[in-house]
KERO-648197 format. One record per residue: residue number from 1; residue in three letters; x, y, z of N, C-alpha, C in turn. Coordinates in nm, 2 decimals, always signed. Each point is the difference from the previous one (the first is absolute). Layout:
<pts>
- NUM:Ala:X:Y:Z:X:Y:Z:X:Y:Z .
...
</pts>
This chain:
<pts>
- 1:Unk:+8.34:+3.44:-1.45:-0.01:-0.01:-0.15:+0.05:-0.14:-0.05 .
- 2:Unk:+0.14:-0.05:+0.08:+0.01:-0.15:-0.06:-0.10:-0.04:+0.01 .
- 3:Unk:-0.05:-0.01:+0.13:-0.12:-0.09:+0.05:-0.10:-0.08:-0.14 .
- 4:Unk:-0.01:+0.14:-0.04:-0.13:+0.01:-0.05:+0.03:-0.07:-0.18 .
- 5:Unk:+0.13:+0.04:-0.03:+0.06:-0.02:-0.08:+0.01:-0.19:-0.04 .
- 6:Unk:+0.08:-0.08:+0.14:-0.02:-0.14:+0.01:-0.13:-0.02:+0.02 .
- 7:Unk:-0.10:+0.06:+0.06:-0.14:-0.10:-0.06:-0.05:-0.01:-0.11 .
- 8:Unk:+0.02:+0.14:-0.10:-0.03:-0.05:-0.16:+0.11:-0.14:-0.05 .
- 9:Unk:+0.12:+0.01:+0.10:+0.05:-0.15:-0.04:-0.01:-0.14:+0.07 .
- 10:Unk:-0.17:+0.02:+0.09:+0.02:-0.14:+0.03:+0.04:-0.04:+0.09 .
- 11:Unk:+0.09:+0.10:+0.08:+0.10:+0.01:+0.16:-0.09:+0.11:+0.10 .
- 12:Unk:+0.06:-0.08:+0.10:-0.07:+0.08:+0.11:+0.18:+0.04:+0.11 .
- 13:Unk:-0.01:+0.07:+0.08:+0.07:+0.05:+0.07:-0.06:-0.11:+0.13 .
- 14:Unk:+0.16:-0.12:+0.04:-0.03:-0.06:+0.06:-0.07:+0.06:+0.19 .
- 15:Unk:+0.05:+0.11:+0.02:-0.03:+0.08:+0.15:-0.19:+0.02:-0.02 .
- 16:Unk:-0.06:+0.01:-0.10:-0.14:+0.02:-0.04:-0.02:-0.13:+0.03 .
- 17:Unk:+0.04:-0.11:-0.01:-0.11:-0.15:+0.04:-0.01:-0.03:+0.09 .
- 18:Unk:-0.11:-0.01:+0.06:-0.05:-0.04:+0.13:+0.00:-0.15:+0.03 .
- 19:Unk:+0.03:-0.06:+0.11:-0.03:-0.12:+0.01:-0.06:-0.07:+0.09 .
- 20:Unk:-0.12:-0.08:-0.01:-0.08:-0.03:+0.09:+0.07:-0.12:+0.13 .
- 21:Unk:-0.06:+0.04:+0.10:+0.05:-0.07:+0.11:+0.05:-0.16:-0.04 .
- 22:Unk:-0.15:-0.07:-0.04:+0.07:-0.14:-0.03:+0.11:-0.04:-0.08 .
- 23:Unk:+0.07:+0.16:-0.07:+0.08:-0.10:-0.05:+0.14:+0.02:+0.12 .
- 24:Unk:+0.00:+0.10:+0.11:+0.07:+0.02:+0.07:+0.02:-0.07:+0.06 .
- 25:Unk:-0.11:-0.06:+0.08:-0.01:-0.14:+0.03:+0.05:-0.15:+0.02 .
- 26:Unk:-0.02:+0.01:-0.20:+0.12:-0.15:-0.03:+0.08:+0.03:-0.07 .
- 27:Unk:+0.10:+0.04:+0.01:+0.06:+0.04:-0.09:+0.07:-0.13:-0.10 .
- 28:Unk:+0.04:+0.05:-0.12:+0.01:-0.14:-0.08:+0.13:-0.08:+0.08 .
- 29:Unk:+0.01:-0.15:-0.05:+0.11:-0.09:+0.00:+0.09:+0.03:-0.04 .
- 30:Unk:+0.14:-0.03:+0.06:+0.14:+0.04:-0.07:+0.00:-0.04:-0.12 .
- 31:Unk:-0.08:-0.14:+0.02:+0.08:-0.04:-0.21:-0.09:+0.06:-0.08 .
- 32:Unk:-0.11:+0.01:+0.02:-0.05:+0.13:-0.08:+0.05:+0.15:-0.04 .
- 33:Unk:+0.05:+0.01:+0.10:+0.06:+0.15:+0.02:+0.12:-0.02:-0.08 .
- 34:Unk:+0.10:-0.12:+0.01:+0.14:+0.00:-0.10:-0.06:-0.07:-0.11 .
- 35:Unk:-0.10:-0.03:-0.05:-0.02:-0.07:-0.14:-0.07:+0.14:-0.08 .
- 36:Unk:-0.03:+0.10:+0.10:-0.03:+0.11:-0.11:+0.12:+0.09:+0.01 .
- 37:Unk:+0.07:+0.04:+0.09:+0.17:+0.07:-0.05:+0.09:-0.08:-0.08 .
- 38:Unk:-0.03:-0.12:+0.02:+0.10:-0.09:-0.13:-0.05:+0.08:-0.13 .
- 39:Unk:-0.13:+0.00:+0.00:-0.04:+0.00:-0.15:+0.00:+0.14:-0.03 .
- 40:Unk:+0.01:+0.11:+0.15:+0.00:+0.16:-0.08:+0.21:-0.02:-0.01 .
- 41:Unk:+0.03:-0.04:+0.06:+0.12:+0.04:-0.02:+0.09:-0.11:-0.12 .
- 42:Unk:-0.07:-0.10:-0.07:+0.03:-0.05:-0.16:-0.09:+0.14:-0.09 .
- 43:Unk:-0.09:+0.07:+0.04:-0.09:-0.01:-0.13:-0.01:+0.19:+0.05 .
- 44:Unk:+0.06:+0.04:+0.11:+0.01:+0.12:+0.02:-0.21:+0.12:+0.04 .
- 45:Unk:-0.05:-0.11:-0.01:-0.12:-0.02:-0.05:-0.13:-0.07:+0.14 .
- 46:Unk:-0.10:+0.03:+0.00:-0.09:-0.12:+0.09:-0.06:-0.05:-0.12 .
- 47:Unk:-0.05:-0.10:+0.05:-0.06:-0.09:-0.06:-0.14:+0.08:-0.08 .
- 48:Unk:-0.04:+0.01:+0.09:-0.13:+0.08:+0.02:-0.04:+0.14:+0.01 .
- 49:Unk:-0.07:+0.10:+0.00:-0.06:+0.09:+0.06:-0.10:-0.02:+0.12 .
- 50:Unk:+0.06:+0.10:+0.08:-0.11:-0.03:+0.17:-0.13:+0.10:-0.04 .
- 51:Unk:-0.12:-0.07:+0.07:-0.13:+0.00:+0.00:-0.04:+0.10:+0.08 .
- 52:Unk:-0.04:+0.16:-0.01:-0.06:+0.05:+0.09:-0.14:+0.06:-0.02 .
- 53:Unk:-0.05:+0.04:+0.09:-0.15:+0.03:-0.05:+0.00:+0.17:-0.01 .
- 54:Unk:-0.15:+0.03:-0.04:+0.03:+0.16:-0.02:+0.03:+0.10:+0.08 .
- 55:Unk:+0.03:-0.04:+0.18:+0.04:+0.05:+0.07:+0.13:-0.01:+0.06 .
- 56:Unk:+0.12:-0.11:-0.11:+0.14:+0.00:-0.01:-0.01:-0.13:+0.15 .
- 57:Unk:-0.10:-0.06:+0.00:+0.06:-0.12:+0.11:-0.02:-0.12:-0.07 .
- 58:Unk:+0.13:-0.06:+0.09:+0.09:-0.11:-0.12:-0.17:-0.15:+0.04 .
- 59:Unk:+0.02:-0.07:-0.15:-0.08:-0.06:+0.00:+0.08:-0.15:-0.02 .
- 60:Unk:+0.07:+0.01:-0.06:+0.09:-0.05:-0.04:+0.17:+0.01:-0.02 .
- 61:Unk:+0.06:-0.12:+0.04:+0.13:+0.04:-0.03:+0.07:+0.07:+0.12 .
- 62:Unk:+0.00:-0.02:+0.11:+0.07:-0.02:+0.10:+0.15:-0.04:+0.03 .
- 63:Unk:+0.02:-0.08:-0.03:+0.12:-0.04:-0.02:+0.12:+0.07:-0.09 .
- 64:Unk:-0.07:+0.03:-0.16:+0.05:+0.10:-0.08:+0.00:+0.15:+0.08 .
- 65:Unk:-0.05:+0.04:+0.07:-0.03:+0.14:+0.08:+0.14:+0.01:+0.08 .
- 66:Unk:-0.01:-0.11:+0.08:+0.13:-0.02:+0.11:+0.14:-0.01:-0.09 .
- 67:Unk:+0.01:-0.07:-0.08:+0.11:+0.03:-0.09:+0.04:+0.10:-0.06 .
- 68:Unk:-0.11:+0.05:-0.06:+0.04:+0.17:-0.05:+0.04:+0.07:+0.14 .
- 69:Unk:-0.07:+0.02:+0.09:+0.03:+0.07:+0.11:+0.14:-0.07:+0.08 .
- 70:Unk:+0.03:-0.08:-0.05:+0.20:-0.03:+0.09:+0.06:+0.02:-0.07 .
- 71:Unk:-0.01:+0.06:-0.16:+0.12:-0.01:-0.09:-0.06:+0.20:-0.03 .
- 72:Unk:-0.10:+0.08:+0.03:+0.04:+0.09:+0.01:-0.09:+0.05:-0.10 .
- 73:Unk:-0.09:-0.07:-0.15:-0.10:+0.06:-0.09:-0.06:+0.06:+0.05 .
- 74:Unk:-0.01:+0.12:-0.05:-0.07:+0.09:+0.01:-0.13:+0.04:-0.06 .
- 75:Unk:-0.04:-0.08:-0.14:-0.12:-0.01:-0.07:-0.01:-0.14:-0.02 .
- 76:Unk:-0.10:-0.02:-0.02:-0.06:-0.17:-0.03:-0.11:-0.03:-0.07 .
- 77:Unk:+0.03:-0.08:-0.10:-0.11:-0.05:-0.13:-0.11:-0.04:+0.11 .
- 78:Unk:-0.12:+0.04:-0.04:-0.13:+0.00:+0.08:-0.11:-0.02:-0.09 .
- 79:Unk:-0.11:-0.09:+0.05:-0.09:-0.04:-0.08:-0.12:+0.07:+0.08 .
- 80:Unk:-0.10:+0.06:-0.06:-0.09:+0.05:+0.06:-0.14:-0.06:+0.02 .
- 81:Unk:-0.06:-0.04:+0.13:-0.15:-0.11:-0.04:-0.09:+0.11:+0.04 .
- 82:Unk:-0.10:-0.04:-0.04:-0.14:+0.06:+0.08:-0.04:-0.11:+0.14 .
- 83:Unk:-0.02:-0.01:+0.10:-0.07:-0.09:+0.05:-0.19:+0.02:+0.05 .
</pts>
């Protein structure tokens, strides 16, 4: 029922996102990786919403994914595309 609840807000339940091999691949740069926890941990906040398509695989925003996932969020501002 949450579930369903945070998608009329926009959030997805981060265990629902799938992510495609390449980004397992390369995973991002450290200074990438600390110039986006600097900025959730001043602003409590990401920058952004991560990008997924209508079948919950990330399109975007990788980096923001791995951070919510080491600090423990459990829902995540999500943008929805058609591709």
């Amino acid at each position: 029922m949450i579930d369903k609840i945070m998608k009329l807000l926009g959030k997805e339940n981060i265990r629902n996102i799938k992510i495609q091999d390449g980004f397992k691949k390369n995973p991002p740069r450290f200074k990438k990786m600390l110039e986006k926890m600097n900025y959730y941990n001043e602003y409590q906040n990401f920058e952004q919403p991560i990008v997924v398509n209508g079948d919950n695989v990330l399109i975007d925003g990788y980096t923001t994914y791995l951070i919510a996932k080491q600090l423990g969020i459990r829902y995540m501002k999500v943008k929805r595309v058609s591709l």
